[in-house]
TIKE-427674 format. One record per residue (C-alpha): z, y, x; residue in three letters. Coordinates in Angstrom, 2 decimals. Each point is the difference from the previous one (the first is absolute). Example, Ala and Ser with C-alpha at 12.3 -4.5 7.8 and 13.67 -1.06 7.14 Angstrom:
<rs>
<r c3="7.80" c2="-4.50" c1="12.30" residuo="ALA"/>
<r c3="-0.66" c2="3.44" c1="1.37" residuo="SER"/>
</rs>
This chain:
<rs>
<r c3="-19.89" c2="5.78" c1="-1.88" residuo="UNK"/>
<r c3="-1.74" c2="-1.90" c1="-2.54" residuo="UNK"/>
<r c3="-3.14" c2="-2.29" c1="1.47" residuo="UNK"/>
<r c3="-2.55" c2="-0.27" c1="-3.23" residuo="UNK"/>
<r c3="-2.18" c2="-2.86" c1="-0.33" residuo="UNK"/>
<r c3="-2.38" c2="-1.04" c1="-2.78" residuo="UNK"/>
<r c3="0.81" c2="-3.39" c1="-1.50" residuo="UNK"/>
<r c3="-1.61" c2="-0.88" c1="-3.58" residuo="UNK"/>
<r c3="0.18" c2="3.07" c1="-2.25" residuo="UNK"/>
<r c3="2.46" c2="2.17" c1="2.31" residuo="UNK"/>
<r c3="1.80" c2="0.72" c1="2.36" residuo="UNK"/>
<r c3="2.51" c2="-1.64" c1="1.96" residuo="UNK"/>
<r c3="3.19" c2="1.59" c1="1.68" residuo="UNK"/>
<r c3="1.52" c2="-1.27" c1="2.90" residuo="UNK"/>
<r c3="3.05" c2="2.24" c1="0.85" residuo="UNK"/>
<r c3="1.50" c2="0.34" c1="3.17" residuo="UNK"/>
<r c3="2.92" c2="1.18" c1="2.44" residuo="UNK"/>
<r c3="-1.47" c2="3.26" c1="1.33" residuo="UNK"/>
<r c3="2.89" c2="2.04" c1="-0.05" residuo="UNK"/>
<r c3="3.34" c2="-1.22" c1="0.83" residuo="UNK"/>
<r c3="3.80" c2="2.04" c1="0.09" residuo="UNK"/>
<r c3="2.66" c2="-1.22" c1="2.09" residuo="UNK"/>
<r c3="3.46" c2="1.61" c1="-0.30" residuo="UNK"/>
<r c3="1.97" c2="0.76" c1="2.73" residuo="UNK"/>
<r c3="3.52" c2="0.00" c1="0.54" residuo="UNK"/>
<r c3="2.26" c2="-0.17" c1="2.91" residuo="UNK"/>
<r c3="0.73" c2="-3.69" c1="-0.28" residuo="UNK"/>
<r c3="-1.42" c2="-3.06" c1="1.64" residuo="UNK"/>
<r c3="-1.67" c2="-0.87" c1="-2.66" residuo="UNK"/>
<r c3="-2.21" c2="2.44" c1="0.34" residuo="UNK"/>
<r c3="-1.53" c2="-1.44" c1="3.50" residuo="UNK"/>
<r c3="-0.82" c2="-3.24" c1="-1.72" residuo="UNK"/>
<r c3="-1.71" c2="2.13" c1="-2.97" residuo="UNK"/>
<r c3="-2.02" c2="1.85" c1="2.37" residuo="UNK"/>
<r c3="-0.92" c2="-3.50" c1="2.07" residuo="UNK"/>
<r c3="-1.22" c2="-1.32" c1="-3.84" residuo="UNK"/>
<r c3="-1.53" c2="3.27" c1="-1.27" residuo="UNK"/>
<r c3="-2.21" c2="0.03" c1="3.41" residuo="UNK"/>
<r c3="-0.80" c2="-3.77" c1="-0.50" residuo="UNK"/>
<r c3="-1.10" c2="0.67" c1="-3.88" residuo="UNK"/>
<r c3="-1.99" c2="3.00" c1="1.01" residuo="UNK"/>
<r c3="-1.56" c2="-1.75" c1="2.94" residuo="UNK"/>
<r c3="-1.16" c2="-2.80" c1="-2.80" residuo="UNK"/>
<r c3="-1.65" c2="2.35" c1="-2.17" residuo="UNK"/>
<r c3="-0.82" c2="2.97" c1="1.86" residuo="UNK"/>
<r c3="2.58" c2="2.30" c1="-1.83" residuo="UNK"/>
<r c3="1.17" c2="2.98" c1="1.45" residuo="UNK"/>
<r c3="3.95" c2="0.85" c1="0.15" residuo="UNK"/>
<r c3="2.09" c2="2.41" c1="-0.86" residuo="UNK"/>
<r c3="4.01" c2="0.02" c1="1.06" residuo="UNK"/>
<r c3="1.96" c2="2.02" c1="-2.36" residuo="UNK"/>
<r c3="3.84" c2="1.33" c1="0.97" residuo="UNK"/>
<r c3="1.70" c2="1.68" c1="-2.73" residuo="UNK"/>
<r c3="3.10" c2="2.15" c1="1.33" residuo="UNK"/>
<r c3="2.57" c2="-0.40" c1="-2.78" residuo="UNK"/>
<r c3="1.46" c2="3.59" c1="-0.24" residuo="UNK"/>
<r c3="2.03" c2="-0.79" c1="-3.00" residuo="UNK"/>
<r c3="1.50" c2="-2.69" c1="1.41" residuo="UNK"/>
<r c3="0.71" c2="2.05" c1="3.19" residuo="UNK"/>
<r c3="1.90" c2="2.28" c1="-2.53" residuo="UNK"/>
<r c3="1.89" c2="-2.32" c1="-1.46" residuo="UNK"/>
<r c3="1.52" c2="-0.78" c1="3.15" residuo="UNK"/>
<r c3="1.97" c2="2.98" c1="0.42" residuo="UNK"/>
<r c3="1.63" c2="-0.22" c1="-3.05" residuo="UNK"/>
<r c3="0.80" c2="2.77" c1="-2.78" residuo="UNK"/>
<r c3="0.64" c2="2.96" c1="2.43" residuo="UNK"/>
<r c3="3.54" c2="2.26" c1="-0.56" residuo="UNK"/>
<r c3="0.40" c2="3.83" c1="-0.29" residuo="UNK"/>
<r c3="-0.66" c2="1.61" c1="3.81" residuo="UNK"/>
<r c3="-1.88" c2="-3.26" c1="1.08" residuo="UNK"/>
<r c3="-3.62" c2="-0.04" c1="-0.68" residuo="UNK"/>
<r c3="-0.92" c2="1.57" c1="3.08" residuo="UNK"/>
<r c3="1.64" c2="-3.16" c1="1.54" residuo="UNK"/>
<r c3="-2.03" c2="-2.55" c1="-2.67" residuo="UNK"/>
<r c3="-3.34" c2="2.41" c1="0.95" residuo="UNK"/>
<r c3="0.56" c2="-0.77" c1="3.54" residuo="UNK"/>
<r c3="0.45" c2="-3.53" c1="-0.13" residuo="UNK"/>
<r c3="-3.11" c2="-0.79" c1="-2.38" residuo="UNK"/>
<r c3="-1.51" c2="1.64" c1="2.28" residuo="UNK"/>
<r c3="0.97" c2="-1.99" c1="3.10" residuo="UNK"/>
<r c3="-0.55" c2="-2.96" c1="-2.25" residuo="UNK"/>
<r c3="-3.85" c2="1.10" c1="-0.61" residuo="UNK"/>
<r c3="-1.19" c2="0.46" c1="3.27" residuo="UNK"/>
<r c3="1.45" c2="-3.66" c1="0.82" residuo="UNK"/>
<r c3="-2.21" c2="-1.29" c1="-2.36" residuo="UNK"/>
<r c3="-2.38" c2="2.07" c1="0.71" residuo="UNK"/>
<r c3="0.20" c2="-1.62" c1="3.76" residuo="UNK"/>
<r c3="0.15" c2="-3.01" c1="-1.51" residuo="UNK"/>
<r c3="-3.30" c2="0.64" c1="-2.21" residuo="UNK"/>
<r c3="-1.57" c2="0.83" c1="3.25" residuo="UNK"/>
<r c3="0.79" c2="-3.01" c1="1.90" residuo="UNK"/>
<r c3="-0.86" c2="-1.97" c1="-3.46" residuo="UNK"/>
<r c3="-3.73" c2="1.46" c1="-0.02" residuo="UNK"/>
<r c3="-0.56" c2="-0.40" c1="3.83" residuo="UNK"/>
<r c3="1.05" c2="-3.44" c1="0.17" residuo="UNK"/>
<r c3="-1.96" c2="-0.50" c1="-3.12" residuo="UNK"/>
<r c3="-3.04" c2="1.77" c1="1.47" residuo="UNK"/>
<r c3="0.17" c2="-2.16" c1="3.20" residuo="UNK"/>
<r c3="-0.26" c2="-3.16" c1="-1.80" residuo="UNK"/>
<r c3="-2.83" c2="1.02" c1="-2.17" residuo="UNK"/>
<r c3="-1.75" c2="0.97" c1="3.49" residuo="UNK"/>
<r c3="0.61" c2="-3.76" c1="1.55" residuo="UNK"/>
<r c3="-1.14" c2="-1.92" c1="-2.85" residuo="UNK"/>
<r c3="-3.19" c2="2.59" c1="-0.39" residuo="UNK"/>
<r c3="0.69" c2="1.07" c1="-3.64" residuo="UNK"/>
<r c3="-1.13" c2="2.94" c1="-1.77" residuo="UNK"/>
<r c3="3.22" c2="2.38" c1="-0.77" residuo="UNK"/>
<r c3="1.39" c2="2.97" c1="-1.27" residuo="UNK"/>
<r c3="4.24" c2="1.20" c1="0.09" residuo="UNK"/>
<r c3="1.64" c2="2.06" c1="-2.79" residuo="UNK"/>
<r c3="3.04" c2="1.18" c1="-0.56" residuo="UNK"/>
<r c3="1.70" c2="1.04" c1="-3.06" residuo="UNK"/>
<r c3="3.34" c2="1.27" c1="-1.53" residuo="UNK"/>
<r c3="1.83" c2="-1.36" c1="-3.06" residuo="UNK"/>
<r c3="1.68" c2="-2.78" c1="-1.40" residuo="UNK"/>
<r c3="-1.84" c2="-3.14" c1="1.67" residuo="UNK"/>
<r c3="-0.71" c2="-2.32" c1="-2.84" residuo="UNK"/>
<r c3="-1.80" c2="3.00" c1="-2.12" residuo="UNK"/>
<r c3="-1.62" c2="1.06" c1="3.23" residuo="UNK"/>
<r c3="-1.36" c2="-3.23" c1="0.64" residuo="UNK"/>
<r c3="-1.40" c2="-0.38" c1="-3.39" residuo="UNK"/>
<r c3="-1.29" c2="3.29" c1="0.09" residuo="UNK"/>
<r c3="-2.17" c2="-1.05" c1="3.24" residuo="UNK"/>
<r c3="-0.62" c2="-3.24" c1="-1.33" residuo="UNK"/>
<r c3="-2.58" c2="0.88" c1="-2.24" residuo="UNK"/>
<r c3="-2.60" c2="0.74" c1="2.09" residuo="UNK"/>
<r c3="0.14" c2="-3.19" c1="1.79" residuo="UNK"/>
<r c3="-1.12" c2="-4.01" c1="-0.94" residuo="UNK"/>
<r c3="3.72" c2="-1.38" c1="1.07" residuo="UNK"/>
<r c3="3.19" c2="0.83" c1="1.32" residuo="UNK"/>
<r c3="1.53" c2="-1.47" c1="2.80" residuo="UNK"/>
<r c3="3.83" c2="0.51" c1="0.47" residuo="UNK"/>
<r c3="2.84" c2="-2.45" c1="1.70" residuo="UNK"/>
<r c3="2.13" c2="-2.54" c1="-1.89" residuo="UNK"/>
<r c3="3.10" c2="2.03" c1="0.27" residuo="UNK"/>
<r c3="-1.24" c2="4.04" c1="0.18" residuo="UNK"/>
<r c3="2.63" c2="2.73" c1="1.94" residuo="UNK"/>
<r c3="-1.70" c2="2.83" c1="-1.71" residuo="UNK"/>
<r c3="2.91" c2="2.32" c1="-0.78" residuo="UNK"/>
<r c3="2.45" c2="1.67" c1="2.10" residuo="UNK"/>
<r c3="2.96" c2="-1.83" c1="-1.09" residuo="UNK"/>
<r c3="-1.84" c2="-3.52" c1="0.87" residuo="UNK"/>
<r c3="0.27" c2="-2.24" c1="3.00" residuo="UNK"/>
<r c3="1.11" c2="-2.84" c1="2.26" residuo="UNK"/>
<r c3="3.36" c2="0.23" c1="-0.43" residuo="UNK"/>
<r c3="3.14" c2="-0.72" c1="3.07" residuo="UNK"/>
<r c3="-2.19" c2="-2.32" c1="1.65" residuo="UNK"/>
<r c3="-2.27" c2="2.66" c1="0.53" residuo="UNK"/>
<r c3="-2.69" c2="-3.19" c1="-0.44" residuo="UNK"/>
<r c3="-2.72" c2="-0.33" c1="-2.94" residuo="UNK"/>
<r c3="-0.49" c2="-2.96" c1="-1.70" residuo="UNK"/>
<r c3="3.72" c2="-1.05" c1="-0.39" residuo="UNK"/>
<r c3="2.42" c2="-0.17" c1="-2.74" residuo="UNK"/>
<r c3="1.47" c2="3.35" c1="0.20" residuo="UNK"/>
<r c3="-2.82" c2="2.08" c1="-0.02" residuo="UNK"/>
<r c3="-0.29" c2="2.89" c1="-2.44" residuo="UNK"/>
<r c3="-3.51" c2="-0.09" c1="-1.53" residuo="UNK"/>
<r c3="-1.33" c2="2.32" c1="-2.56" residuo="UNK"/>
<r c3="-1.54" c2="-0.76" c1="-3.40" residuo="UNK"/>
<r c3="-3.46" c2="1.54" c1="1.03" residuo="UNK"/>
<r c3="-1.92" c2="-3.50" c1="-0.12" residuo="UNK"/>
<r c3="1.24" c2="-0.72" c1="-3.28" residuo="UNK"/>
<r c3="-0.54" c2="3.67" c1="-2.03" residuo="UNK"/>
<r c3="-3.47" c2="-0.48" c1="2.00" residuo="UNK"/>
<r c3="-0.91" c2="-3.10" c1="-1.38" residuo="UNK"/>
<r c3="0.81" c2="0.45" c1="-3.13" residuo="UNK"/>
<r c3="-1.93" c2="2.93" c1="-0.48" residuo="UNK"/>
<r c3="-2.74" c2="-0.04" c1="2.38" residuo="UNK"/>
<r c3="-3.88" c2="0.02" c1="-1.50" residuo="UNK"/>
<r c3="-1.10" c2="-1.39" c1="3.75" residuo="UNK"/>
<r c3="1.38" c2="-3.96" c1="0.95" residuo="UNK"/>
<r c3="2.74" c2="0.20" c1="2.54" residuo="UNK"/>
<r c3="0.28" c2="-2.25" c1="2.88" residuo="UNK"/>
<r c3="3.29" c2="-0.57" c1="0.98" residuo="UNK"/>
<r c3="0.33" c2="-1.33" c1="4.02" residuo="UNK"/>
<r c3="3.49" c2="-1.66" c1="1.23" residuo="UNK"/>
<r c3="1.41" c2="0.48" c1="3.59" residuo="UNK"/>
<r c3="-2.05" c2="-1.69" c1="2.40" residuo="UNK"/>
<r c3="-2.80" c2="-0.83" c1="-1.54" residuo="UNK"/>
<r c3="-3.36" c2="-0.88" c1="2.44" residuo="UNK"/>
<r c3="-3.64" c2="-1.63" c1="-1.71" residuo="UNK"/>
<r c3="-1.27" c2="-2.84" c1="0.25" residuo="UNK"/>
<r c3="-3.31" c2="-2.22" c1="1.13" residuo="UNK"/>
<r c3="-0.52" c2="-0.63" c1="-3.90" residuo="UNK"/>
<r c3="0.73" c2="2.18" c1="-3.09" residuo="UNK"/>
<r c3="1.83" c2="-2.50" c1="-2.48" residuo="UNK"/>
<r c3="1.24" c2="2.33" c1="-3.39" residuo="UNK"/>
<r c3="2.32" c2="-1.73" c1="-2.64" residuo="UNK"/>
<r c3="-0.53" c2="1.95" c1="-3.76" residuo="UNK"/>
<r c3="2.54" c2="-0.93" c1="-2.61" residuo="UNK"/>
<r c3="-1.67" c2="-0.27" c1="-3.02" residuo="UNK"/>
<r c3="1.35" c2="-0.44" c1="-3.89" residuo="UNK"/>
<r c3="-1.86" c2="1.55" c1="-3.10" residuo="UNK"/>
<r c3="1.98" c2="3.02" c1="0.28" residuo="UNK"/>
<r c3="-2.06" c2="3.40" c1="-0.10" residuo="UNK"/>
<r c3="1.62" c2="0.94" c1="2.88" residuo="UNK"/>
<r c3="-0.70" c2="-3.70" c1="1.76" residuo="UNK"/>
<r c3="-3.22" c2="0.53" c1="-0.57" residuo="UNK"/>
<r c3="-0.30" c2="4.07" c1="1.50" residuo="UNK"/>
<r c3="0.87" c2="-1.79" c1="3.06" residuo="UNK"/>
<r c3="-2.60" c2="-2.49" c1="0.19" residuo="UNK"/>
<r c3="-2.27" c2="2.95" c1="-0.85" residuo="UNK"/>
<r c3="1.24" c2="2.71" c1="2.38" residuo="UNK"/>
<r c3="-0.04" c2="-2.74" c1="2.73" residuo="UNK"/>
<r c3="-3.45" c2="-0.66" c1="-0.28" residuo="UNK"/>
<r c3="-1.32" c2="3.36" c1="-0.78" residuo="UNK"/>
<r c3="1.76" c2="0.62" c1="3.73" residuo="UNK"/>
<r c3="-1.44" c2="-3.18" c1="1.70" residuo="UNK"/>
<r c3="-3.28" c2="-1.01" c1="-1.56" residuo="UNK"/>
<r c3="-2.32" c2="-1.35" c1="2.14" residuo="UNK"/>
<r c3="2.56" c2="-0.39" c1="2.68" residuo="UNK"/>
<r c3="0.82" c2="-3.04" c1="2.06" residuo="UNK"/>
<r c3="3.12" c2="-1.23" c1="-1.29" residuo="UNK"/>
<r c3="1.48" c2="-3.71" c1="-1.29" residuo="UNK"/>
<r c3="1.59" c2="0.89" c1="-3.28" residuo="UNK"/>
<r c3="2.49" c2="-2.45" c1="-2.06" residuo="UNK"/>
<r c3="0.91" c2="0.80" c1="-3.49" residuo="UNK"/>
<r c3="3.17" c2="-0.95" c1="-0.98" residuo="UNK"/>
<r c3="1.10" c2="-1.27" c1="-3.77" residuo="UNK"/>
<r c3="3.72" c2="-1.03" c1="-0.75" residuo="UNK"/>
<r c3="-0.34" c2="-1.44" c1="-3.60" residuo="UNK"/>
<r c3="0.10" c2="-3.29" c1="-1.24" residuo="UNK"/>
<r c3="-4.08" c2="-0.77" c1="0.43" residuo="UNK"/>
<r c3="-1.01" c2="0.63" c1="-3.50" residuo="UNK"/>
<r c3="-3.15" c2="0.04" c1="-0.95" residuo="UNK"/>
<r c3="-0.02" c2="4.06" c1="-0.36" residuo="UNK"/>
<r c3="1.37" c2="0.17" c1="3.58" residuo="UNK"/>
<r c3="-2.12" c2="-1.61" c1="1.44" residuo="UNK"/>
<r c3="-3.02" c2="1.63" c1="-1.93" residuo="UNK"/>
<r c3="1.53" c2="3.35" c1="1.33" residuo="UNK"/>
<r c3="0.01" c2="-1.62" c1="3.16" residuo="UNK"/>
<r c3="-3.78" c2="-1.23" c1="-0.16" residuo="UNK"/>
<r c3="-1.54" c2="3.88" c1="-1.10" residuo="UNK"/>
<r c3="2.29" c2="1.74" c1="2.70" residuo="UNK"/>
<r c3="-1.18" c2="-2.41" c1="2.58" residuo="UNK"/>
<r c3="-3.59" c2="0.81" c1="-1.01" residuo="UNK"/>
<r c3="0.51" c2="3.81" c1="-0.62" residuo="UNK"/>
<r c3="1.10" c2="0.00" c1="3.76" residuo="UNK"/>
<r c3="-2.97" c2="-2.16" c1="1.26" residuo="UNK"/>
<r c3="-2.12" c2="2.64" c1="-1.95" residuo="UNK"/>
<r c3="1.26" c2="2.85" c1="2.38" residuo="UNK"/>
<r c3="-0.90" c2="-1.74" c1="2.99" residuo="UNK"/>
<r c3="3.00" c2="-2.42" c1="1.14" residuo="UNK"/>
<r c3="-1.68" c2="-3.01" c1="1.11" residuo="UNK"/>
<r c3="3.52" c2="-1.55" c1="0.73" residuo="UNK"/>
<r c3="2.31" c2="-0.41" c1="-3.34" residuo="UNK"/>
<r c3="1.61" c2="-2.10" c1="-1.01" residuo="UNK"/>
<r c3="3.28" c2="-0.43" c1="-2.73" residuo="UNK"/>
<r c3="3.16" c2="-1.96" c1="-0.41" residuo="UNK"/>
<r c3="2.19" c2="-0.43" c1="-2.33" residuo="UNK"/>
<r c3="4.14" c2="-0.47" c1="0.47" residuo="UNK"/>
<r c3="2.83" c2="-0.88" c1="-2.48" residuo="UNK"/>
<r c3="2.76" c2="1.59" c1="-0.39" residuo="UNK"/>
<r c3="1.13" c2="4.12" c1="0.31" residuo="UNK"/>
<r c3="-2.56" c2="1.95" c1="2.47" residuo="UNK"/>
<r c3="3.10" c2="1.75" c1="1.84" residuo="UNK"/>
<r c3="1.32" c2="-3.37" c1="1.22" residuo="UNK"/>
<r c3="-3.46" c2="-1.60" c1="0.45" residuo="UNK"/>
<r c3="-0.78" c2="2.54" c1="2.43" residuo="UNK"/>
<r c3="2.69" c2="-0.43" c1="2.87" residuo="UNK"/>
<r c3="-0.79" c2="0.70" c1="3.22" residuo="UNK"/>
<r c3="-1.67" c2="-3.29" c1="0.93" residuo="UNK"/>
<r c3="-2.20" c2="-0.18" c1="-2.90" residuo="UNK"/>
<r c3="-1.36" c2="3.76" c1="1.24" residuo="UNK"/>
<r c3="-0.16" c2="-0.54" c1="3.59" residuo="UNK"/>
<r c3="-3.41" c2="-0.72" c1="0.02" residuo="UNK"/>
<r c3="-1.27" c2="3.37" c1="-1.25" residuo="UNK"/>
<r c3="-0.60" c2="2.88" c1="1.36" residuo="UNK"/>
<r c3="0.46" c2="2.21" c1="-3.20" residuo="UNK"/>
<r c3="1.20" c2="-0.93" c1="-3.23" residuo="UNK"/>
<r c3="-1.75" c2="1.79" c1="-3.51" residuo="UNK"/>
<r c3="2.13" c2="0.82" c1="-2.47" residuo="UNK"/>
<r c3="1.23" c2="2.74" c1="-2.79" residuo="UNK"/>
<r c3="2.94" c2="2.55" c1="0.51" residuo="UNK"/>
<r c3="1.26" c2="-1.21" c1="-3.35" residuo="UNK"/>
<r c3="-0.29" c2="-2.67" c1="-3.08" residuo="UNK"/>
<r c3="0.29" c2="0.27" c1="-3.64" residuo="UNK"/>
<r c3="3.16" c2="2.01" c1="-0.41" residuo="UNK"/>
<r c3="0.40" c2="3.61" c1="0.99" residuo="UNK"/>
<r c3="-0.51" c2="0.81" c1="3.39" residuo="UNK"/>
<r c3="2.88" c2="1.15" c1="0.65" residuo="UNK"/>
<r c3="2.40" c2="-2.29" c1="-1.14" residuo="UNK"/>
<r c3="-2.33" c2="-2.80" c1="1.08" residuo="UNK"/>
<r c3="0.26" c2="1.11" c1="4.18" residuo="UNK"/>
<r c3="3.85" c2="0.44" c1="-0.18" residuo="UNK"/>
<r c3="1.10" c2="-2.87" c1="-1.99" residuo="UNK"/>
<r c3="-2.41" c2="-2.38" c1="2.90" residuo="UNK"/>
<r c3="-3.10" c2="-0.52" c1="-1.05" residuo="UNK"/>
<r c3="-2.50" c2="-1.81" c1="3.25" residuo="UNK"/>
<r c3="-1.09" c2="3.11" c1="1.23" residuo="UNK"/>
<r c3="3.32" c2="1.16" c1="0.79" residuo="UNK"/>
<r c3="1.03" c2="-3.28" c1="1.54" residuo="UNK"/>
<r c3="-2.99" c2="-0.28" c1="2.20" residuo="UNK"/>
<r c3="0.75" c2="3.65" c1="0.90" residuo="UNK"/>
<r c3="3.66" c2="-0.85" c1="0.60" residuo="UNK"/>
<r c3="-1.93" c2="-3.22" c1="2.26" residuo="UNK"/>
<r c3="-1.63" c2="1.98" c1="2.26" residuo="UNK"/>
<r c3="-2.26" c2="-3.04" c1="1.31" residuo="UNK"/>
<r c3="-3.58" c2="1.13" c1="-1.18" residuo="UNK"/>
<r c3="-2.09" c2="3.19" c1="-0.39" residuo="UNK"/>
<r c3="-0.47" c2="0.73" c1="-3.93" residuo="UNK"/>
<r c3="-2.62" c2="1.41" c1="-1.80" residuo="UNK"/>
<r c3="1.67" c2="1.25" c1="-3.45" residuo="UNK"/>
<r c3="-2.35" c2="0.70" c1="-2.92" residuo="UNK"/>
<r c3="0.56" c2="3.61" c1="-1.47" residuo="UNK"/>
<r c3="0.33" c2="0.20" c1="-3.68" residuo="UNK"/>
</rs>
């Protein structure tokens, strides 16, 4: 939904959440991603849809390459392995369903087949965002690992969020374990004069003009002059969408060690893009600050597609 008013000699766009995705999968995570996909929808009146994707290759997979005399065997136990999931699924949508109901959201279920990351993105572009958990239990082969417990160091997550992100034409919020909103809305955006830097200033307030929410833009240079001019317009490109409260700050030193967890703690969703100058790729496995505040887990994310 676009809302179209007249201001000098045309129009003016304010785009908004209308339609958001959240992913499902049999983790944890996913609770706290429905709890913050029913508080975002709530704030703007969105409607919901939860997507499970039943990974049928990756059910496959698990039985292995299949000897002479033994694929009745394998076709038996995929399946057995399918109509678990499919239980699963079920219990995924109705618990999904009932939370939708108690926060009084607008919401539709669907389920699909496929590999999950190229399901998701399929889906995904229909919608205004994504939102998905931190770590993401999407395929078969995925999941909490001996201690049976999410959240801990031997769980075995999937690589959904990051083929998602990476690719995605709709901003994806990613939620960590636990999460639960606040009085205020405080958002953190990272900000250098990277293209992609400056996608996520965009997309963020493309999704919350005219919103009530404190915003802080954050700089890590050494206060040049050019900085701070960036600074200055993106400041005043923001105040022309609507934020009333913005202001920026600037920090020396390498944004990945700026941003520990007591400089975030604050916010209540940090801005930033899935990936910097060098390929994208390369740039997420070799540590760039999305990956570390993924690897974190302390604050919801919005990552700028692109």
């Amino acid at each position: 939904m676009f809302l179209i008013t007249a201001i000098g000699n045309g129009p003016h766009y304010i785009a908004m959440i209308n339609r958001i995705l959240i992913c499902l999968d049999k983790s944890t995570y996913t609770d706290s991603a429905m709890d913050f996909a029913c508080w975002l929808a709530k704030q703007h009146d969105a409607s919901l849809e939860g997507l499970v994707v039943l990974d049928m290759q990756g059910i496959q997979r698990s039985v292995g390459a299949v000897p002479l005399g033994a694929m009745r065997f394998a076709k038996t136990s995929i399946a057995a392995k399918e109509k678990e999931c499919h239980q699963l699924i079920e219990e995924l949508l109705g618990k999904f369903t009932e939370r939708c109901d108690a926060f009084g959201v607008r919401h539709t279920e669907f389920e699909m087949q496929g590999t999950p990351a190229e399901a998701i993105l399929k889906e995904s572009n229909y919608f205004d965002c994504v939102v998905i958990g931190l770590r993401t239990f999407f395929t078969y082969s995925s999941g909490a690992g001996g201690d049976e417990v999410y959240g801990t160091a031997d769980d075995e997550p999937g690589d959904s969020l990051e083929e998602i992100m990476d690719h995605s034409l709709a901003p994806v919020f990613a939620v960590p374990l636990n999460w639960e909103p606040d009085d205020e809305f405080d958002v953190l955006i990272t900000l250098n004069e990277s293209a992609h830097s400056m996608r996520a200033l965009r997309q963020f307030a493309g999704l919350y003009g005219h919103t009530k929410v404190n915003v802080t833009i954050l700089n890590c240079s050494d206060g040049s002059a050019d900085q701070m001019e960036m600074l200055t317009k993106a400041v005043a490109y923001l105040r022309a969408h609507g934020f009333d409260q913005v202001i920026s700050r600037t920090e020396s030193g390498e944004i990945s060690n700026v941003l520990d967890d007591e400089f975030i703690a604050p916010f209540d969703l940090v801005v930033l893009r899935a990936h910097g100058k060098r390929g994208a790729v390369a740039e997420f496995f070799t540590g760039s600050l999305c990956k570390k505040l993924i690897e974190r887990q302390s604050k919801p994310l919005l990552i700028a597609n692109g």
